[in-house]
C-alpha positions as CSV (number, residue, x, y, z in Angstrom):
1,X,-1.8,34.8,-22.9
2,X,2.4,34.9,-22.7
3,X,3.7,38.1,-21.1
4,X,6.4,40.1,-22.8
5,X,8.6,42.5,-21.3
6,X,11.4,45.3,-23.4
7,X,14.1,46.3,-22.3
8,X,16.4,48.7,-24.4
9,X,18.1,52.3,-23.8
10,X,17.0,54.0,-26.7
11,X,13.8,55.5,-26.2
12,X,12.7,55.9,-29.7
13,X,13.3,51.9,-31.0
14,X,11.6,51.3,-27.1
15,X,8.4,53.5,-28.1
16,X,8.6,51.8,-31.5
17,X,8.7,48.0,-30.3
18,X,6.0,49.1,-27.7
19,X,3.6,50.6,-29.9
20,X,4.4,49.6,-33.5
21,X,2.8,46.3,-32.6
22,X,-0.8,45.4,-31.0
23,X,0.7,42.8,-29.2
24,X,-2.5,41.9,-27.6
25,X,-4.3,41.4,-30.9
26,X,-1.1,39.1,-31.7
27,X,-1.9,37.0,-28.1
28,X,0.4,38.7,-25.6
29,X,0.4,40.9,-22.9
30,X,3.1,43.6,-22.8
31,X,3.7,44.1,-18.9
32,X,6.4,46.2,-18.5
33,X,9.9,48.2,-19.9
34,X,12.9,49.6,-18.4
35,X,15.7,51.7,-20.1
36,X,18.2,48.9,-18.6
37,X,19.4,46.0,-17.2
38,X,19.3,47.3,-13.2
39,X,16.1,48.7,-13.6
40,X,14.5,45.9,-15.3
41,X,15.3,42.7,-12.8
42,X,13.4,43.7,-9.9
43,X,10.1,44.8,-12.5
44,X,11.0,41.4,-14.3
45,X,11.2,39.5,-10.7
46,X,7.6,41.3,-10.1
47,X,5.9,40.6,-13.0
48,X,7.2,37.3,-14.3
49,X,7.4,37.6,-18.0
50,X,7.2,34.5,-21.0
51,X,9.5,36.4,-23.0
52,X,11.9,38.8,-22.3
53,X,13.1,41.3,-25.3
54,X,17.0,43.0,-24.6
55,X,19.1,45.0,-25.9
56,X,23.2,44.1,-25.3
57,X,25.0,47.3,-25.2
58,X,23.2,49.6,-22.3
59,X,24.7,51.7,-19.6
60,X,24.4,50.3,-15.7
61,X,24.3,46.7,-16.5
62,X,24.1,45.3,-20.1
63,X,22.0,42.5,-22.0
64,X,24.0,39.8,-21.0
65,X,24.9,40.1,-17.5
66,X,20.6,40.4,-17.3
67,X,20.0,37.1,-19.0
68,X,22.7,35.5,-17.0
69,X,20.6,37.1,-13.7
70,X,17.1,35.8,-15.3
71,X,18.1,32.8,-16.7
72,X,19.6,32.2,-12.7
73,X,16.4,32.3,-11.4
74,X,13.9,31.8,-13.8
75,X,15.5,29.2,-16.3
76,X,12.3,28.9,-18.3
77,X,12.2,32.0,-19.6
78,X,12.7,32.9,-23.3
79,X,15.3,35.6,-23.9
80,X,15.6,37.4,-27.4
81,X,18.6,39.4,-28.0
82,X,18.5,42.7,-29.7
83,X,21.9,44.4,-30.7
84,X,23.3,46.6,-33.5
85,X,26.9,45.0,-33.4
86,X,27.0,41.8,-35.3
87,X,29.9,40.1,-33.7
88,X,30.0,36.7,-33.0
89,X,31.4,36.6,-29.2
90,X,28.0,38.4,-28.5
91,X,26.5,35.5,-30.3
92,X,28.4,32.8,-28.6
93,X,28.2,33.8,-25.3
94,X,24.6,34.8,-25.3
95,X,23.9,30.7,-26.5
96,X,26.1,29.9,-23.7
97,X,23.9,31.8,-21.2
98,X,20.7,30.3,-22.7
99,X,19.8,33.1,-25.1
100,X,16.8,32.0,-27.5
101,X,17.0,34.1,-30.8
102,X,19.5,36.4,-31.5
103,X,18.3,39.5,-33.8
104,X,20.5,42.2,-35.7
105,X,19.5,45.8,-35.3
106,X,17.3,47.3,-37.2
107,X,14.6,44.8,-36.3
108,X,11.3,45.5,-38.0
109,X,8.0,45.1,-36.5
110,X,7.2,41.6,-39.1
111,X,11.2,40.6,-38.0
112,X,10.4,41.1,-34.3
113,X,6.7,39.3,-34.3
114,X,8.2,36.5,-36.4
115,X,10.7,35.9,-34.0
116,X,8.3,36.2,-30.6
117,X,5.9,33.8,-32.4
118,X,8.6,31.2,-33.2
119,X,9.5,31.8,-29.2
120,X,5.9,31.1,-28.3
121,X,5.3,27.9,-30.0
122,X,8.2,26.8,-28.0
123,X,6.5,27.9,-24.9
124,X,3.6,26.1,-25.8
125,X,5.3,22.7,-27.0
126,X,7.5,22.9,-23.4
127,X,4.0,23.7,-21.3
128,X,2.3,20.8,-23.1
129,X,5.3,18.8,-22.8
130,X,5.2,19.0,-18.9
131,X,1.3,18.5,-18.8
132,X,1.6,15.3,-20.8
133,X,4.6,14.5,-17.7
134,X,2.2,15.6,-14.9
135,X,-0.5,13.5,-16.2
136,X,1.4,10.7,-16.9
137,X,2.9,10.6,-13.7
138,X,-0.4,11.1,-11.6
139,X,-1.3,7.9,-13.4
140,X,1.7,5.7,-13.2
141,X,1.7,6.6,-9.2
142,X,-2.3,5.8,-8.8
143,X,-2.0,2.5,-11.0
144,X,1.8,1.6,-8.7
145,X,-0.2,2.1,-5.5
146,X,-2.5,-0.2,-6.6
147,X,0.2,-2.8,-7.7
148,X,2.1,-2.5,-4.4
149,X,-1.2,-3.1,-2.7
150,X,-1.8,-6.1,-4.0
151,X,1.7,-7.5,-4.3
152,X,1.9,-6.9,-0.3
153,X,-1.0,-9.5,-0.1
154,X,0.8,-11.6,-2.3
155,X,4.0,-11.8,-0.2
156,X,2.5,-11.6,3.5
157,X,0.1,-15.0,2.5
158,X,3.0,-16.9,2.4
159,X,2.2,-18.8,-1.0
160,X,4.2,-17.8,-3.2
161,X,7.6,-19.0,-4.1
162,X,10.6,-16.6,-2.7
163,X,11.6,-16.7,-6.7
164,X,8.7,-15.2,-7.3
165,X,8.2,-12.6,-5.1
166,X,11.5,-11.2,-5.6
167,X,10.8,-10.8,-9.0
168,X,7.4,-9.3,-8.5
169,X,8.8,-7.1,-6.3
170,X,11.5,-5.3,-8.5
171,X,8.1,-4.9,-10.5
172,X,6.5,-2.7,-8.1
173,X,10.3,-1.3,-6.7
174,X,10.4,-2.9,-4.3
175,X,13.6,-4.8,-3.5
176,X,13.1,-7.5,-1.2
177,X,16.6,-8.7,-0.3
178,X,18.1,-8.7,2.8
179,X,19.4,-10.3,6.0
180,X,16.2,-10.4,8.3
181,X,13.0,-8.4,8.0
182,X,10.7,-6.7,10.2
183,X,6.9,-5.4,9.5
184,X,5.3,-2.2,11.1
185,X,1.7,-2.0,10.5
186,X,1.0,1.9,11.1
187,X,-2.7,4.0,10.9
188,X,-3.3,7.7,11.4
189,X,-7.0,8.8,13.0
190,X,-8.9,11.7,12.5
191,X,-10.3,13.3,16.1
192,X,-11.3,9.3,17.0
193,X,-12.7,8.7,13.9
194,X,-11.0,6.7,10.7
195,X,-13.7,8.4,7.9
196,X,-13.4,11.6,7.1
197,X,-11.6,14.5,4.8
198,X,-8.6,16.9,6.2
199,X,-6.3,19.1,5.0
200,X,-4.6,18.3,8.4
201,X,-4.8,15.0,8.4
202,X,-3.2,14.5,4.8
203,X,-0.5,17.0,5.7
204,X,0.6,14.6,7.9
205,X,0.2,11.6,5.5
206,X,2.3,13.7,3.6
207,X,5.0,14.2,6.2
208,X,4.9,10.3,7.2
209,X,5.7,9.6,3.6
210,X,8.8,12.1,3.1
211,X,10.3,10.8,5.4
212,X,10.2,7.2,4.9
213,X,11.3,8.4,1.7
214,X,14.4,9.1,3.0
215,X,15.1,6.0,4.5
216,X,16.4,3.6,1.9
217,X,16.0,0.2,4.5
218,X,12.5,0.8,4.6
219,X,9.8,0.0,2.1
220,X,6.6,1.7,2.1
221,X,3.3,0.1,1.1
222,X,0.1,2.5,1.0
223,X,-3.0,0.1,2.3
224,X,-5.9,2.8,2.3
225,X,-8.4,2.2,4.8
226,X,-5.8,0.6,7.4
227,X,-3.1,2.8,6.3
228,X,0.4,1.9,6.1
229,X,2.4,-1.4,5.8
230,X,6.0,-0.6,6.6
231,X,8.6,-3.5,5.3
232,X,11.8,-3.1,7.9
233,X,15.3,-4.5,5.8
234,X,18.4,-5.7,7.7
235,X,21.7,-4.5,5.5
236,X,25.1,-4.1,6.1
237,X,24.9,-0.5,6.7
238,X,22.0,-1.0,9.7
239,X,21.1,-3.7,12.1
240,X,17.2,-4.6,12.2
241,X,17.2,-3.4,15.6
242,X,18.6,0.0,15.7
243,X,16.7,0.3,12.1
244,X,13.2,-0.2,13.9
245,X,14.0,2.1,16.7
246,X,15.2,5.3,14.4
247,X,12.0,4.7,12.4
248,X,9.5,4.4,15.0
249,X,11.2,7.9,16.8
250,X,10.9,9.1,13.9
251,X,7.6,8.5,12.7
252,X,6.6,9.6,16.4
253,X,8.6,12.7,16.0
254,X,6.8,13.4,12.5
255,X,3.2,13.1,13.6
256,X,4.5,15.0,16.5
257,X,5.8,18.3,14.7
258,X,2.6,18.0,12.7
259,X,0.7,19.2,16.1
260,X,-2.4,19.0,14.4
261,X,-4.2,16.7,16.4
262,X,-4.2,13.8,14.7
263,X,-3.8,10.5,16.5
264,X,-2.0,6.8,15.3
265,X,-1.5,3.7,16.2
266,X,1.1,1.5,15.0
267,X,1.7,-2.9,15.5
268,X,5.5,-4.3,15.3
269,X,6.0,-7.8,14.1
270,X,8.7,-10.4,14.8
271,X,11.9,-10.0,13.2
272,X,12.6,-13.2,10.6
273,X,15.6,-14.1,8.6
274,X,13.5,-14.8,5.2
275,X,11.2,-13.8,3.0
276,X,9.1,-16.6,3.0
277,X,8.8,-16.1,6.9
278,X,7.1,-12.7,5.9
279,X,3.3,-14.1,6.5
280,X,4.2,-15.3,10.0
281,X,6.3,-11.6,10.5
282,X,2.7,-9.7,9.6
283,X,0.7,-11.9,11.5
284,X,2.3,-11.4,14.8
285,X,2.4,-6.9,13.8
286,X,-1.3,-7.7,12.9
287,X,-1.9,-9.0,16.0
288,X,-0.2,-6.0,17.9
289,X,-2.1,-4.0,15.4
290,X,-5.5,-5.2,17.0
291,X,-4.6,-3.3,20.4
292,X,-5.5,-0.6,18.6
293,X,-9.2,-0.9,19.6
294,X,-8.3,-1.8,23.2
295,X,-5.6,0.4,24.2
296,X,-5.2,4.6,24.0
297,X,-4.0,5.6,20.7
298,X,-0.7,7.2,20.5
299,X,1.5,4.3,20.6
300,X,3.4,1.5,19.3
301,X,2.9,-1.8,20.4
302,X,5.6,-4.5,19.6
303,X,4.2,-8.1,19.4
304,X,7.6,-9.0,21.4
305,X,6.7,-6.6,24.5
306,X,3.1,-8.4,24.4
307,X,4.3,-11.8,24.5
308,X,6.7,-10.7,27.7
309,X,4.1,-8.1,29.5
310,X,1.3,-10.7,29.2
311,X,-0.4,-7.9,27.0
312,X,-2.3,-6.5,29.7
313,X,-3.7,-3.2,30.2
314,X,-3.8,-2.5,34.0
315,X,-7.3,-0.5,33.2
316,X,-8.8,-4.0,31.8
317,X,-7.5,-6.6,34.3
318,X,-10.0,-8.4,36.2
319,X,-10.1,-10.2,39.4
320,X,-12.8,-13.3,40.1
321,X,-16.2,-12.2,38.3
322,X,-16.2,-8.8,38.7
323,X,-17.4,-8.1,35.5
324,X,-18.4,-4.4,35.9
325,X,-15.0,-3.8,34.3
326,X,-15.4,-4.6,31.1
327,X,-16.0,-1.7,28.7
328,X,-18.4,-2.2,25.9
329,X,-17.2,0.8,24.1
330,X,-14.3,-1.2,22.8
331,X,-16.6,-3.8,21.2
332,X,-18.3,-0.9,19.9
333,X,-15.3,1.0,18.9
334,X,-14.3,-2.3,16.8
335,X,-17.6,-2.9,15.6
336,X,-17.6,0.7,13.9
337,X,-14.5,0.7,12.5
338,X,-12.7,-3.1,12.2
339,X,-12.2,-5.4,9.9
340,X,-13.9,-8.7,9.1
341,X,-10.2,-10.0,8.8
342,X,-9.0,-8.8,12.4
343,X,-11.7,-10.1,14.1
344,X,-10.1,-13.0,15.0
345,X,-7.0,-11.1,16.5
346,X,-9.5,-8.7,18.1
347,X,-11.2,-11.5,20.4
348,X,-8.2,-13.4,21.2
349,X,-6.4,-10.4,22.7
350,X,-9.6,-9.4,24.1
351,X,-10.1,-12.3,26.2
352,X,-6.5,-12.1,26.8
353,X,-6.5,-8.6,28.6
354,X,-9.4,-10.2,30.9
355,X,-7.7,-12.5,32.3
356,X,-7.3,-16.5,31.8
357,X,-8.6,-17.4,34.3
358,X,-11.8,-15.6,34.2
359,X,-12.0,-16.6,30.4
360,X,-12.2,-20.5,32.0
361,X,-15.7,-19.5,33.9
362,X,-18.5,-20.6,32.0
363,X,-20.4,-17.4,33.3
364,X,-18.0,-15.1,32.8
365,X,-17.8,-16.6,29.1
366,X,-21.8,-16.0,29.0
367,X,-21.7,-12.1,30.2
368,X,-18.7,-11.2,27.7
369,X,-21.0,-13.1,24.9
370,X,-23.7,-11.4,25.9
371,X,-21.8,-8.0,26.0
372,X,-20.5,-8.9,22.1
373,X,-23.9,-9.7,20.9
374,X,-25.8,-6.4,22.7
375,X,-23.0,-4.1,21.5
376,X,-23.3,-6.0,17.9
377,X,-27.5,-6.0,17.7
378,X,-27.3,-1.9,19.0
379,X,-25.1,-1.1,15.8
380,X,-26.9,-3.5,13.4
381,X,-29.9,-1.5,14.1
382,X,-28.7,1.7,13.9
383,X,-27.7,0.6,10.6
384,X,-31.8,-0.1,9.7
385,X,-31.8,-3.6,10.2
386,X,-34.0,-5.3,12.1
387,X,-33.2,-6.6,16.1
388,X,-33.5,-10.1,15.3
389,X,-30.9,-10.6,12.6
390,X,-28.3,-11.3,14.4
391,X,-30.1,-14.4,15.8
392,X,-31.2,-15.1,12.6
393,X,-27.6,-15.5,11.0
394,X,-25.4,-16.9,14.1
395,X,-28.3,-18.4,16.1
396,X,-29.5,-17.6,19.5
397,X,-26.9,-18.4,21.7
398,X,-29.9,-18.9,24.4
399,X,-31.3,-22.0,22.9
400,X,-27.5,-23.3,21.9
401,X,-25.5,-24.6,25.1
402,X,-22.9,-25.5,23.0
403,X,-22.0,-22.1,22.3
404,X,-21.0,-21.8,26.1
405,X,-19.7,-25.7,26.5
406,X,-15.7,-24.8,25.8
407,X,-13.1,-21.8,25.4
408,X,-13.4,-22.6,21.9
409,X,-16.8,-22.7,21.1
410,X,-17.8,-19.6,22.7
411,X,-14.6,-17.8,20.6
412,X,-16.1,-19.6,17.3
413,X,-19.4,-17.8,18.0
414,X,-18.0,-14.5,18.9
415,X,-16.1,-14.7,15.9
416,X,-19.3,-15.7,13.8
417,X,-20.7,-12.9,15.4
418,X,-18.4,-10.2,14.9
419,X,-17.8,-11.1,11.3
420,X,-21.8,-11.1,10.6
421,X,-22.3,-7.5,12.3
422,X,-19.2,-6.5,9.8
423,X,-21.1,-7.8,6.7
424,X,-23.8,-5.9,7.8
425,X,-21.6,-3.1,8.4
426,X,-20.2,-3.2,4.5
427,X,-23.2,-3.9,3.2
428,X,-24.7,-0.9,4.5
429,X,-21.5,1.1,3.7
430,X,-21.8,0.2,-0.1
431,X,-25.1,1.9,-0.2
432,X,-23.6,4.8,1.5
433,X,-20.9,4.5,-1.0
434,X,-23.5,4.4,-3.9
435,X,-24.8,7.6,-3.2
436,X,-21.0,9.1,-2.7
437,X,-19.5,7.7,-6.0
438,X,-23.0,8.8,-7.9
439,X,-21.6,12.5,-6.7
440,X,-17.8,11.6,-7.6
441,X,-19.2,10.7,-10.7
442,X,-21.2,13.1,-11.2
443,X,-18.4,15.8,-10.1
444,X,-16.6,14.5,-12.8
445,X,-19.4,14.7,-15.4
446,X,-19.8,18.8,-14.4
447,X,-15.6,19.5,-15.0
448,X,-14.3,16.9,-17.0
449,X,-12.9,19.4,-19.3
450,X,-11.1,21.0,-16.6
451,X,-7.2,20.4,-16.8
452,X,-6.9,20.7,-13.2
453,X,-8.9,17.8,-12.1
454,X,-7.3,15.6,-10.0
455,X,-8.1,12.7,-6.9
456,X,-7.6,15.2,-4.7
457,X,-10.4,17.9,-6.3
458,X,-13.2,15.4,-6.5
459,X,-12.2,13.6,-2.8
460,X,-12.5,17.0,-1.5
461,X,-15.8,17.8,-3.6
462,X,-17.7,14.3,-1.6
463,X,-15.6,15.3,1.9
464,X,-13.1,12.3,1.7
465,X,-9.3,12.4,2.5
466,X,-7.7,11.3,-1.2
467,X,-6.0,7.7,-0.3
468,X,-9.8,6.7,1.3
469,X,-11.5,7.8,-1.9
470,X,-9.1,6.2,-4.4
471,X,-9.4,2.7,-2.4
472,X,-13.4,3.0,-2.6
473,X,-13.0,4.2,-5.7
474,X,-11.2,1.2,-7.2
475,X,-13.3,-1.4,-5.3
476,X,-16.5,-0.2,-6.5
477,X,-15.7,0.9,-9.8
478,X,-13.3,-1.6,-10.6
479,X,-11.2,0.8,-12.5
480,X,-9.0,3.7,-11.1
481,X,-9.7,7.3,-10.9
482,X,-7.8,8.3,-13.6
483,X,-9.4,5.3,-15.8
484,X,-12.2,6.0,-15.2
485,X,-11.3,10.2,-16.1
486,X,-10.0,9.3,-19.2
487,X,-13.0,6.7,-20.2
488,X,-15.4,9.6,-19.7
489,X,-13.1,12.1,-21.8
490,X,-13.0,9.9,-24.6
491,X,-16.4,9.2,-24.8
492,X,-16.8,13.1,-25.1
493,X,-14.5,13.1,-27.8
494,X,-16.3,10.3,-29.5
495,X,-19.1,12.7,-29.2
496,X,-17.3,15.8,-30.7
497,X,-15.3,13.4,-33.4
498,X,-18.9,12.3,-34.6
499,X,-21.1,15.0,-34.5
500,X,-18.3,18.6,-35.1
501,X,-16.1,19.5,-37.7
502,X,-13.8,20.4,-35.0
503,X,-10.1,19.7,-35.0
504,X,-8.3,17.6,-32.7
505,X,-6.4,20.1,-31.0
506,X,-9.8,21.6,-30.5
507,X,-11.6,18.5,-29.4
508,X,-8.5,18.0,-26.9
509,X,-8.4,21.1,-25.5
510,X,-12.7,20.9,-24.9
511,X,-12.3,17.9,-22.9
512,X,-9.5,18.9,-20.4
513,X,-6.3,18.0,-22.6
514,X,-3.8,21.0,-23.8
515,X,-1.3,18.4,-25.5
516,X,-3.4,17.0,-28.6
517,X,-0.3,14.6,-28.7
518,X,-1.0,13.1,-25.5
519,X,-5.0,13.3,-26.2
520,X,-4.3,11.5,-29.5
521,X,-2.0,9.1,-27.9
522,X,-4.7,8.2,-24.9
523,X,-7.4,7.9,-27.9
524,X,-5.6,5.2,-29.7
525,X,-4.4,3.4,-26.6
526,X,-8.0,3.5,-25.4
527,X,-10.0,3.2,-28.9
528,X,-7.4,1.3,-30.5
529,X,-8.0,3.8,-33.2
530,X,-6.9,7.5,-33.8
531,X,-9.2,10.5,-33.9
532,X,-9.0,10.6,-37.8
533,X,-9.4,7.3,-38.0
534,X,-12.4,7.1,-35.8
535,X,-14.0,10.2,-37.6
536,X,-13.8,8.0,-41.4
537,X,-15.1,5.4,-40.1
538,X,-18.6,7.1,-38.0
């Protein structure tokens, strides 16, 4: 219901224009008058009207000068002009100022109504105009998260022509060129854990992203369960070098201010002077990246620093045997939370931070296999599986010597290994993701026809942060959130098409769409018929 607030000196045509219409049979709520313009702003500030009715000439401050006031600071409300001198600078200036209708006294009550009712439908229009933006938007930013996604694998496999891949990119805006490049590969972490809805933790997703949105040398690429990929660009205006170091304070700084307890970890490539170079670039931040289940969070590691420093943590080095030093809990730590593609990078800097020389002990190798495959076996079961499938599916490293007979033999089983434990891992995950996307979907089902339902209403409604459940979301639907939103809406419609007599502004409205433009729009794009269409033809 559109509020309307009078103002106007006279107290009889006030009383009149009050009470001579039922403005709430009509579909408004009168909240307010005033006698004139310096009384009325602070009421109209207070209550916020949809219309505002004024008469020109009053004492204190007149018509004018309070549309010029409202129009200031609230720019979408309708002003109508009442005024017994018909002169056209009145006119003029009140169309300069953003004056809607401009009425001649005496108004009657039909004149008056006419005139609010012509000023409503433009409400209306403007209000479905910016739902039909909001919506659209919502979707053009889940469907180009998706496309950046999957053009960042593209351009880090290093397969595709440089011809290509700048094209893609201005595609997904992204433009690639540049003097040399550098990759950050950046997570945040929720009290330890990567799983998990908060409002804190998506503040600071939030704050993360402003600001690299202020930094034109840097492109951003959303990865949802590992989190960001950050693309460094070399320009004239920025070496690569002081570029990297303003951006990792700052991204430091941003978490920091947050002081909400939420942790990160971030990986630094190698600087290379072309695009094709890229894969190599993200290999060596993925590497770095890996440290993040061996070292304290908190940090950035540069793969440059780990090829100088020997990429040792003094709280991991061992001397001779002495194998009581090795922590489990990191095996663990990766085991919960890695992926099958890091494993690789996860042993090899493993073993690193041991020690060479202890890697080169065929017993030593046998204890830190060991250590893998008891860590591995403890999850798997917790998981419901039983002890021996781990032996099952990499064999029994007892009864195979070769597994211990080189450097490389004993990495190719503990890579066998932790990639098996990991398929485990998913494969329990997608039944724990069945039951949490039969509540999404079911969520959705219950308040489809609710214009306010968004990502971030059903990720909160299955206690997921919003990036987490719109990557699960698309891998196990194969379709988007909004998609799959507007499949179910139509299907309603279908419903409503086929079995009501109800119009399609009705229909649109009863399945969560106030603009039956865009509703009709979404039905042909989706139906590849439109409403009336469909109707004739069930």
């Amino acid at each position: 219901m559109l509020k309307v607030f009078l103002v106007e000196d006279e107290i009889i045509i006030r009383e009149g224009i009050k009470n001579n219409i039922d403005w709430e049979r009509e579909g408004f709520a009168f909240v307010g008058e005033a006698s004139d313009g310096e009384l009325a702003y602070p009421l109209i500030q207070q209550t916020r009207p949809d219309i505002l009715l004024t008469d020109i000439r009053m004492p204190f401050m007149d018509g004018l000068e309070l549309s010029r006031l409202v129009k200031q600071e609230m720019p979408d409300m309708k002003i109508i002009v009442l005024s017994g001198y018909d002169e056209f600078e009145y006119a003029k200036e009140g169309i300069n100022i953003g004056i809607t209708d401009y009425l001649v006294k005496p108004v009657s009550g039909s004149q008056l109504l006419e005139a609010v009712k012509k000023v409503e439908k433009i409400i209306l229009e403007e209000m479905e105009q910016r739902q039909f933006l909001q919506t659209f938007e919502r979707e053009r930013q889940e469907n180009a998260q998706l496309a950046r996604q999957k053009f960042f694998r593209r351009l880090v496999s290093g397969k595709q022509p440089v011809a290509v891949l700048l094209k893609e990119g201005r595609e997904v805006d992204m433009d690639l060129a540049a003097k040399r490049y550098n990759i950050v590969l950046f997570q945040l972490f929720l009290g330890g854990e990567v799983e998990g809805y908060s409002e804190e933790q998506n503040m600071a997703v939030r704050a993360v992203e402003a600001m690299t949105a202020n930094m034109s040398q840097v492109l951003m690429v959303e990865l949802g369960l590992e989190g960001w990929a950050f693309i460094l660009k070399e320009n004239e205006e920025k070496q690569l070098e002081q570029l990297e170091r303003e951006f990792l304070e700052g991204i430091q700084q941003t978490i920091q201010k947050a002081d909400s307890g939420i942790e990160y970890f971030g990986g630094v490539g190698e600087a290379v002077g072309r695009l094709g170079e890229l894969s190599r670039c993200f290999e060596a931040a993925n590497r770095a990246f890996a440290y993040r289940y061996l070292l304290p969070r908190n940090q950035i590691i540069s793969s440059g620093e780990l090829a100088k420093e020997g990429a040792v943590d003094e709280g991991l080095q061992l001397s001779a045997l002495q194998v009581d030093k090795l922590d489990r809990r990191i095996v663990e730590r990766f085991l919960k939370t890695g992926l099958k593609s890091e494993a690789i990078h996860f042993i090899d800097e493993y073993l690193a931070s041991l020690g060479e020389s202890n890697v080169q002990s065929l017993l030593f190798r046998q204890y830190v296999t060991m250590d893998f495959y008891f860590a591995a076996a403890a999850m798997v079961e917790q998981l419901g599986y039983e002890s021996g499938v781990l032996a099952e599916l990499c064999g029994d490293f007892q009864t195979t010597p070769a597994v211990f007979s080189t450097v490389e033999q004993s990495r190719g089983y503990l890579r066998r290994l932790l990639e098996t434990a990991i398929d485990l891992r998913e494969k329990s995950s997608q039944q724990k993701y069945t039951t949490l996307l039969k509540d999404a979907r079911s969520y959705i089902e219950q308040h489809y026809d609710e214009e306010n339902i968004s990502l971030n209403t059903v990720a909160a409604s299955v206690n997921l942060s919003p990036n987490h459940f719109s990557t699960i979301f698309s891998q196990e639907m194969g379709q988007t959130f909004i998609e799959f939103l507007t499949q179910v809406r139509m299907e309603k419609a279908k419903e409503m098409l086929r079995g009501t007599s109800l119009k399609t502004a009705e229909i649109a409205f009863a399945v969560g769409y106030k603009d039956s433009h865009y509703f009709s729009y979404l039905f042909k794009k989706t139906q590849e018929c439109t409403p009336r269409e469909f109707r004739a033809q069930a």
